[in-house]
N, C-alpha and C positions, 0 to 999 in steps of 0.2 A: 715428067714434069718437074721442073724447078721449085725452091720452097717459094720464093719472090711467085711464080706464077700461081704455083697453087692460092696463097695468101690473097692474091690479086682475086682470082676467081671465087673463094668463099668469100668476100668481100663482096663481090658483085651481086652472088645468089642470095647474102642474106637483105644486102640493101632492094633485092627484087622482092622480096617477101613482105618485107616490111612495106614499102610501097604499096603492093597489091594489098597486104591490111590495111594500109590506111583508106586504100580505094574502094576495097569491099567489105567495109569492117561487118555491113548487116551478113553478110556470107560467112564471115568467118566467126562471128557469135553465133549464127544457126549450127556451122559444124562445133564449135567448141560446146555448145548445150547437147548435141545428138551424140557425142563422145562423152557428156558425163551420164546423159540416160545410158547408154550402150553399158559402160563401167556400171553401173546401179544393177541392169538385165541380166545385165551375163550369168551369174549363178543360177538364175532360174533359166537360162537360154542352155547351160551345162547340164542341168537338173533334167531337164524335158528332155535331153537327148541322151538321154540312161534309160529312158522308156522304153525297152526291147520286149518284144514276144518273138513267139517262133517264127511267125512271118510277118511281123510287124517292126520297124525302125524308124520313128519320126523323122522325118528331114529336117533339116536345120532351118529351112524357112517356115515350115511351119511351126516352128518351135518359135523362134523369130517375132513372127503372129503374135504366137499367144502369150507373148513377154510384152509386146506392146501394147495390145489392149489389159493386160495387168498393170501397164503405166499410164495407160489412156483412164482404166476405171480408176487407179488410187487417186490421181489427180482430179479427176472427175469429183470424186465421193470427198474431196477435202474444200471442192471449191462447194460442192452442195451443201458443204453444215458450215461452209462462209456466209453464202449468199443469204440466209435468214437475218444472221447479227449484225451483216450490212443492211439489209432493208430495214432493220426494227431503228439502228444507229438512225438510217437517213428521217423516218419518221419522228426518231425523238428532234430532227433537224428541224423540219417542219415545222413542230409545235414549238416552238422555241418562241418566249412572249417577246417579240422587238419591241415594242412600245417599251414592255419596261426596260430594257436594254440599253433603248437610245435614251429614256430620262436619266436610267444608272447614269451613263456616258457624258449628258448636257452638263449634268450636276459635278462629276469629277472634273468636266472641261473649265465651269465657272470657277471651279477651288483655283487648279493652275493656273488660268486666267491672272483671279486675284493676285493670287501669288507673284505671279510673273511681274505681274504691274506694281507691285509694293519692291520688287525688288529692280524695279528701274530696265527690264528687261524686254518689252512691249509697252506700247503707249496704249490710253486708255479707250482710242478708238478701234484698237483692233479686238476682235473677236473670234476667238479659237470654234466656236461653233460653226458658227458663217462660212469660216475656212472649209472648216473640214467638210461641212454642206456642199461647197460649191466645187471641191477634189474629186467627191460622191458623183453628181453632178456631172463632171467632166467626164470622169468614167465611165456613167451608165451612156451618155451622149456618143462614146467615143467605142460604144461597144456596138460589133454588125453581128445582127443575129445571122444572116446568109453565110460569110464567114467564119459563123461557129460549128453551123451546121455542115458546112464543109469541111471543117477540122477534123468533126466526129465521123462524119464518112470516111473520113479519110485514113482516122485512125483504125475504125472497125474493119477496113481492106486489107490497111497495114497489117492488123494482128491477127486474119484469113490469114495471107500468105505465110506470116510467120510461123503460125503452128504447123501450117500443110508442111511448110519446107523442113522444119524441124524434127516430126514424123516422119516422112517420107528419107530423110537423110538418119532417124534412128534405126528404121528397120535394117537399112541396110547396112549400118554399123554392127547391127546383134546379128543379122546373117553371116556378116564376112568381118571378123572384129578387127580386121588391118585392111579395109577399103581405105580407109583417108591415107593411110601411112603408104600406102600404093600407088594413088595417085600423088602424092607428093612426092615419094623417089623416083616416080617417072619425069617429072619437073627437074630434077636435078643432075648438074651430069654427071658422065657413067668415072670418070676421076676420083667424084666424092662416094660413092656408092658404101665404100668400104667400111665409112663410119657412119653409114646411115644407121645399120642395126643396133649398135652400141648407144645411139644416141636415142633411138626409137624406145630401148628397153628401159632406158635410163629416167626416159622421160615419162612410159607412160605406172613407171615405179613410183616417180615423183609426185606428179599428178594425184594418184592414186591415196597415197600418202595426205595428200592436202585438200582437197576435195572431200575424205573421206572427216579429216578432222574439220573442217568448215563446217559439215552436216553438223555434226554431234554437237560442236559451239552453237551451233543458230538453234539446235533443239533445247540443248541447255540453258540458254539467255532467254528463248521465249519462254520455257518452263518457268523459268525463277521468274519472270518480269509477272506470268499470270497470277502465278501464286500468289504472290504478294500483295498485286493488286487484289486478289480475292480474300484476303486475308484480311485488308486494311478498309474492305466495303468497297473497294473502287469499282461504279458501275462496270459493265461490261468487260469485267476482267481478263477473261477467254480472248476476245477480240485484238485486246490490246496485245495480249502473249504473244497472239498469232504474229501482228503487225511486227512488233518487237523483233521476234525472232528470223521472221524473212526480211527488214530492212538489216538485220546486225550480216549480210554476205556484203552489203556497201562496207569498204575501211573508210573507218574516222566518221564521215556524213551520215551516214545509216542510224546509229543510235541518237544523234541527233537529230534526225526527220522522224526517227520512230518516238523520240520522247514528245515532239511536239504535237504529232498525231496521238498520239497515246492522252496527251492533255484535252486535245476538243473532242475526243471520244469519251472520255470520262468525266466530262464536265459540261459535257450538251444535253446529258435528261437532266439537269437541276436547273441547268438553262430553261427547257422546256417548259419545268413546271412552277418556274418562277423564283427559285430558290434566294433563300438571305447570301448576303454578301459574304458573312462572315463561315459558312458554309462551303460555297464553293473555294474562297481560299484557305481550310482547310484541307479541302481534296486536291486542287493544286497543289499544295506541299505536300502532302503523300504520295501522287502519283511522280513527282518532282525527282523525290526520296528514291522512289523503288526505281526510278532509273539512273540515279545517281548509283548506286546502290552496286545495283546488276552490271551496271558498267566498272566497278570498281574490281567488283570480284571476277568479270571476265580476264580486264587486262592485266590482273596479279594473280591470279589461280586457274582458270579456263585456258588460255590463252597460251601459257607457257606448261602447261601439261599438255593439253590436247597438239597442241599445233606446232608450238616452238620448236622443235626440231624438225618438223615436214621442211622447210626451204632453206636452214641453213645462211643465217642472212642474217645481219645486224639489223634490227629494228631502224635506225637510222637513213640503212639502206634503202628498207622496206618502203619507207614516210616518203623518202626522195622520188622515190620510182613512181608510187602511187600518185603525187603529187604532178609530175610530168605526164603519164598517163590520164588525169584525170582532164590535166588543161587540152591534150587533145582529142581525148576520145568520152569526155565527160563522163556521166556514172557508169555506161558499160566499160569505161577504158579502166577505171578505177576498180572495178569487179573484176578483170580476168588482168588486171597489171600483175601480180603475183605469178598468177601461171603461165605468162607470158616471159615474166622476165628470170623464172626459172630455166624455160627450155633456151631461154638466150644463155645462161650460166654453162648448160650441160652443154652446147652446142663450142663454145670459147673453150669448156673445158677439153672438151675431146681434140680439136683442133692446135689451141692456143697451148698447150700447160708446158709444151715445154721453155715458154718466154714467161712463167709465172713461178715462183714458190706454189704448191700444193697449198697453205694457209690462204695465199690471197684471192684463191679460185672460191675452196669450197667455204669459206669464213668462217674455217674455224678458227678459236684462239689458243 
């Protein structure tokens, strides 16, 4: 085969894959999650299969088994000591005094009001209440309970099949840890074959490397974010870590949904139990703090310890990539842009390097 031909054909195969991602992206986030449980099992799926006696040899699948349900109960046992501090959270929701809230509210609307109107800004017939009354209004008017309840069916089917599918595709990753990588060289044809392996090893090296540091950051950030908060009295400290630490796998958006979250979580039991002004904005700026804070020391000390070297990649590059990925594939596209657009690096480098300097492939400087 020709270089022009060959060129032409991995051309074709990657612009097929990519297509197929875009068309099955729920498919290919189910296998990309059962490949990183599979990566998490393995040691213990290696461990159980050292279990020899004189006539005994556990099989791989049942080893398999008992890796999965070690993944099924840790997840299990972490969402069980959530769901308390979620229910006690939703309660302090509940009790939350709106009367005083919306007078707080009327009374801040009148100041602006005045103000607005002394500064020539609104005329003295309008009213900032009334508005926001009649927004309220449109909303609730404009909301079908039959079509929420459809949502939430909808959703709960959703995340049925998700788990099934995500189980049922780990088991058979910790049974056979090159099932995906099988079915996709069988996809490709038998021309390219030759750098599948190179790229396979390359890739699940890389992976492994980055994945493993992502953990260690989200435990780190949500450690320091609890702390702090419990350190500083902030309600619900624990809760917040948690949130903290599982939204910082979003780049850029994460710590900023998790700071916001992290503020009506720790600032809805003083809501509740009617608290002075001057009080909850004090815990606002503490909780503000520790995530100003946690975010600073990630991205100047966490971030380039732990990770900076897993991808090899100009930060610059990084923000571009993420950013492209997120306008098509929104937060999952923004979650797996990184290890997507690694095996795209490894895949140009295997093929492409000899039309590149070595620097301009792997980035380094």
């Amino acid at each position: 085969m020709t270089n022009n031909k060959k060129i032409l054909l991995i051309v074709i195969v990657l612009a097929a894959f990519c297509f197929a991602g875009w068309l099955f992206t729920d498919i290919f986030v189910y296998m990309f999650i059962a490949v990183f449980l599979a990566i998490l099992g393995s040691p213990l799926v290696d461990l159980l299969m050292r279990i020899k006696s004189k006539k005994f040899s556990m099989p791989r699948s049942a080893a398999a088994a008992i890796t999965l349900m070690v993944i099924i109960t840790a997840f299990s046992g972490i969402f069980y000591f959530l769901i308390p501090l979620v229910i006690n959270e939703i309660k302090h929701l509940k009790d939350i005094n709106t009367v005083q809230i919306i007078s707080g509210l009327q009374l801040k609307l009148a100041e602006w009001e005045f103000w607005l109107q002394n500064k020539g800004l609104i005329t003295s017939d309008v009213h900032l209440s009334d508005s926001l009354a009649q927004q309220v209004n449109n909303l609730i008017d404009s909301f079908d309970i039959t079509s929420f309840v459809g949502n939430i069916s909808g959703l709960i089917g959703l995340l049925v099949i998700s788990v099934f599918s995500v189980l049922f595709m780990t088991f058979f990753a910790l049974k056979d840890t090159h099932v995906f990588w099988k079915l996709i060289k069988k996809m490709i044809p038998t021309e390219l074959r030759d750098h599948f392996d190179h790229i396979l090893a390359e890739t699940k090296r890389q992976l492994i490397r980055y994945f493993g540091g992502v953990l260690i950051e989200m435990t780190a950030v949500g450690t320091l974010e609890g702390l702090l908060c419990w350190a500083l009295g902030v309600p619900n400290a624990l809760l917040i870590g948690v949130i903290g630490g599982a939204l910082n796998i979003i780049p850029y958006v994460g710590p900023l949904i998790a700071g916001i979250c992290g503020v009506l979580i720790g600032v809805s039991p003083l809501l509740a139990t009617g608290g002075a002004g001057a009080s909850i904005t004090a815990l606002l700026i503490k909780i503000v703090a520790v995530f100003i804070v946690v975010k600073l020391l990630d991205d100047f000390i966490l971030q380039p310890i732990i990770s900076g070297k897993s991808v090899n990649a100009h930060p610059l590059e990084i923000f571009v990539v993420i950013l492209v990925a997120g306008k098509v594939g929104g937060i999952f596209g923004m979650i797996f842009a990184v290890p997507a657009y690694t095996l795209l690096r490894i895949i140009i480098r295997e093929f492409f390097s000899q039309y590149y300097h070595e620097e301009e492939i792997t980035g380094s400087e």
